[in-house]
N, C-alpha and C positions, 0 to 999 in steps of 0.2 A: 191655165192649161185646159183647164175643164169646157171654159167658152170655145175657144180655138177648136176642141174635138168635137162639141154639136157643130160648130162652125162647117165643120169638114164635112161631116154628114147632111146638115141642111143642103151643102152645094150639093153634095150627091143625089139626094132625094128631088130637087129641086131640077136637076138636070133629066135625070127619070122620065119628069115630067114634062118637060119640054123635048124631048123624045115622043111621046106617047103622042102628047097634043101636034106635034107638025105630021103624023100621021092621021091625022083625020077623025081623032078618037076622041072622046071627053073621058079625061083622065080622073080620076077617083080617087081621093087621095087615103093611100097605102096607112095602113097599118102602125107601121113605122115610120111613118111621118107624121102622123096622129099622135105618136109614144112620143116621138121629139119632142113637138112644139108642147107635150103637155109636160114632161120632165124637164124642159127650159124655161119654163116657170115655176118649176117644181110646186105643180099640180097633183101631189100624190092621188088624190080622189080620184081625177082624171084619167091616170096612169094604169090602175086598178081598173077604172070602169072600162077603161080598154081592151085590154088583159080579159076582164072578165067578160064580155060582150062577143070578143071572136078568142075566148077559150080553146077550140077544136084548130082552132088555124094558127096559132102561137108557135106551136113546136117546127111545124114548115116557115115559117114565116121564120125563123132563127136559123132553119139551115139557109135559107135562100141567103140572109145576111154572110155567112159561115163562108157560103162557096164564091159569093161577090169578091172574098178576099184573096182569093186562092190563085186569081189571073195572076200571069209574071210581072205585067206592068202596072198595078195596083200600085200606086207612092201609099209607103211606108207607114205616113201622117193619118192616109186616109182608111188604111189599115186597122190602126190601132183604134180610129176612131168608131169606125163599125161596129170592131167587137167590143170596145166600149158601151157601146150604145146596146149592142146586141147583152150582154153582159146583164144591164140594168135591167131589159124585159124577162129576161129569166131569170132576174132573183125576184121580180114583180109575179111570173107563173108561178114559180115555186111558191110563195107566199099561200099565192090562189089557190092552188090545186095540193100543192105538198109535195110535187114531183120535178125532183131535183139533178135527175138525166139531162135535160136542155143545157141547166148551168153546168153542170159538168163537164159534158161537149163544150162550150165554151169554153170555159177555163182551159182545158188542154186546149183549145185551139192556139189559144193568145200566150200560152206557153214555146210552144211550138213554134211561133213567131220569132220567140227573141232566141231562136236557136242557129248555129251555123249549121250548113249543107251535113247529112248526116253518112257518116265514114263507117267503113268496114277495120277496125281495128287487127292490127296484125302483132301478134303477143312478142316479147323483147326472146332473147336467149334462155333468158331463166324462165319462159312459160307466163311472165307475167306483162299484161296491161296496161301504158302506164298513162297517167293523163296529170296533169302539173299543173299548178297553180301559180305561174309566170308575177314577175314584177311588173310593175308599170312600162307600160311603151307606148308613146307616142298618145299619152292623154288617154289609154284605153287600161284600165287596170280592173281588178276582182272580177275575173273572167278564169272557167277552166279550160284546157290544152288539150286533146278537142275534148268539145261541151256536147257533142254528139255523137255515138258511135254503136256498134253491132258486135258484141260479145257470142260465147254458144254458154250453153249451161254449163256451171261446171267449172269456167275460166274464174282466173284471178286477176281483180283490179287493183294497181298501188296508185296510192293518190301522194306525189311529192309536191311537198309545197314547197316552193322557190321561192316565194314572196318573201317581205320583208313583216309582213303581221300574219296572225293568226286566223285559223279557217273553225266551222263547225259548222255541217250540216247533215241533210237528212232526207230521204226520200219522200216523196210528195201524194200520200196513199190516198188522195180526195180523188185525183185523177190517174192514175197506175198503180203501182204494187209498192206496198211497204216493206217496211224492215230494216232500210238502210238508215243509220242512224251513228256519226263517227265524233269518236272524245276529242275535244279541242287536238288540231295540228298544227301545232308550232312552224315557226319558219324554218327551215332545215329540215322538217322532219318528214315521216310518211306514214300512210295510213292501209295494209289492204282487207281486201273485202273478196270471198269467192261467193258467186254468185248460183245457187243452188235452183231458185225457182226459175223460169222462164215469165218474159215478160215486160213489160215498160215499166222501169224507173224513171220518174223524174225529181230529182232533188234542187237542192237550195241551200244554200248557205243560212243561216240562222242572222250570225253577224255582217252579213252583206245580202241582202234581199234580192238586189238585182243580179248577182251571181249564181247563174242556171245552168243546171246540166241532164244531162239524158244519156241512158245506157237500155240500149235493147239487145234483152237475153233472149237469144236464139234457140230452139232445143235443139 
C-alpha cells in the first residue's frame, strides 16, 4: 500500500514536470519531489536536510499540496496519496521547528476526505437528531447515517445503533472541539448528546477506526 501511494505521487510529480519542460522552461525539481525520492528510501537525514534547508517554504509548500487535492476530478487514489505524502513532511517540520499547525491542517484535511457530502440536519418530532449506526449493506458496513451534518447550538443528537455489535467513540479534539465522549452502545440501544459549544466535531469510533463522523454546531 505504501509503494502504490509514492507510486501515485511520483506519477504526479513527474507529470508537473513534463508540463513545465514542453514549455520551454528547465524545470527544478520541487521540493516535494526531493521529500519523495528521499522518504522512498527512507533517507530520514535526507528528509530533514530538506525540511531544514527550505524551512520558510514548508508551510506553502503543504498548502499547495492541500489545495492540489481539492479539484472535483482528482481520483481518489491519488488523493489519499498526496496527503499522505503531504502528512510525512509535516510531521518532519514539526520535528524541525516544533510547530505543529501544518500537521494539523492536514490531518483535518484527510479527515475530511473520507466524509460524505455535508447535510443540513433537520431535527425528528421530538426536537431530536438522529444519525444511526446501520447494519452491513452491500459489503459497506461501520459507517454513521449521515456521518456529516449542521446542527445550531443547543440541538440534541441520538446516536441509534441498528448494527448488530457495539459502537464507542469520541470526538477528535487534535483537529476540532472536544468533549464528546459516549459509554459503550450496545446494538439496540442509543446514546444522546446536546451540543452546548459551537463548532466542529469530529469523532471516531474507538472499536472501528475507519468509522468517521462530523457534526457542525452552528450558533
Amino acid at each position: 500500500m505504501l509503494i502504490r501511494k509514492i507510486t501515485y505521487i511520483l506519477v504526479f510529480a513527474f507529470s508537473i514536470n513534463i508540463l513545465i519542460c514542453s514549455s520551454g522552461v528547465a524545470a527544478e525539481k520541487s521540493i516535494t519531489e526531493s521529500y519523495i525520492e528521499a522518504f522512498e528510501t527512507n533517507n530520514q537525514t535526507m528528509t530533514y536536510k530538506i525540511v531544514e534547508d527550505n524551512v520558510e517554504k514548508i508551510p506553502a509548500e503543504l498548502k499547495t499540496l492541500i489545495y492540489s487535492t481539492m479539484a472535483p476530478n482528482v481520483e481518489a487514489e491519488k488523493k489519499e496519496a498526496t496527503l499522505y505524502i503531504a502528512e510525512q513532511m509535516a510531521i518532519t517540520y514539526k520535528d524541525v521547528t516544533g510547530d505543529f499547525e501544518p500537521l494539523r491542517e492536514i490531518k483535518k484535511e484527510q479527515f475530511e476526505s473520507k466524509l460524505s457530502v455535508q447535510v443540513i440536519s433537520v431535527a425528528n418530532k421530538d426536537g431530536v437528531h438522529i444519525i444511526e449506526t446501520p447494519k452491513e449493506k452491500d459489503g459497506h458496513y461501520n459507517f454513521f447515517t449521515p456521518d456529516n451534518m449542521v446542527i445550531k447550538k443547543g440541538d440534541t443528537v441520538r446516536w441509534y445503533n441498528t448494527d448488530k455489535i457495539a459502537h464507542l467513540f469520541a470526538s477528535f479534539s487534535i483537529i476540532g472541539k472536544g468533549g464528546l465522549f459516549t459509554p459503550n452502545i450496545d446494538p439496540g440501544a442509543t446514546w444522546d448528546y446536546t451540543f452546548e459549544e459551537a463548532g466542529e466535531y469530529y469523532y471516531l469510533c474507538f472499536i472501528h477506526k475507519g468509522m468517521l463522523g462530523k457534526i457542525t454546531v452552528e450558533e
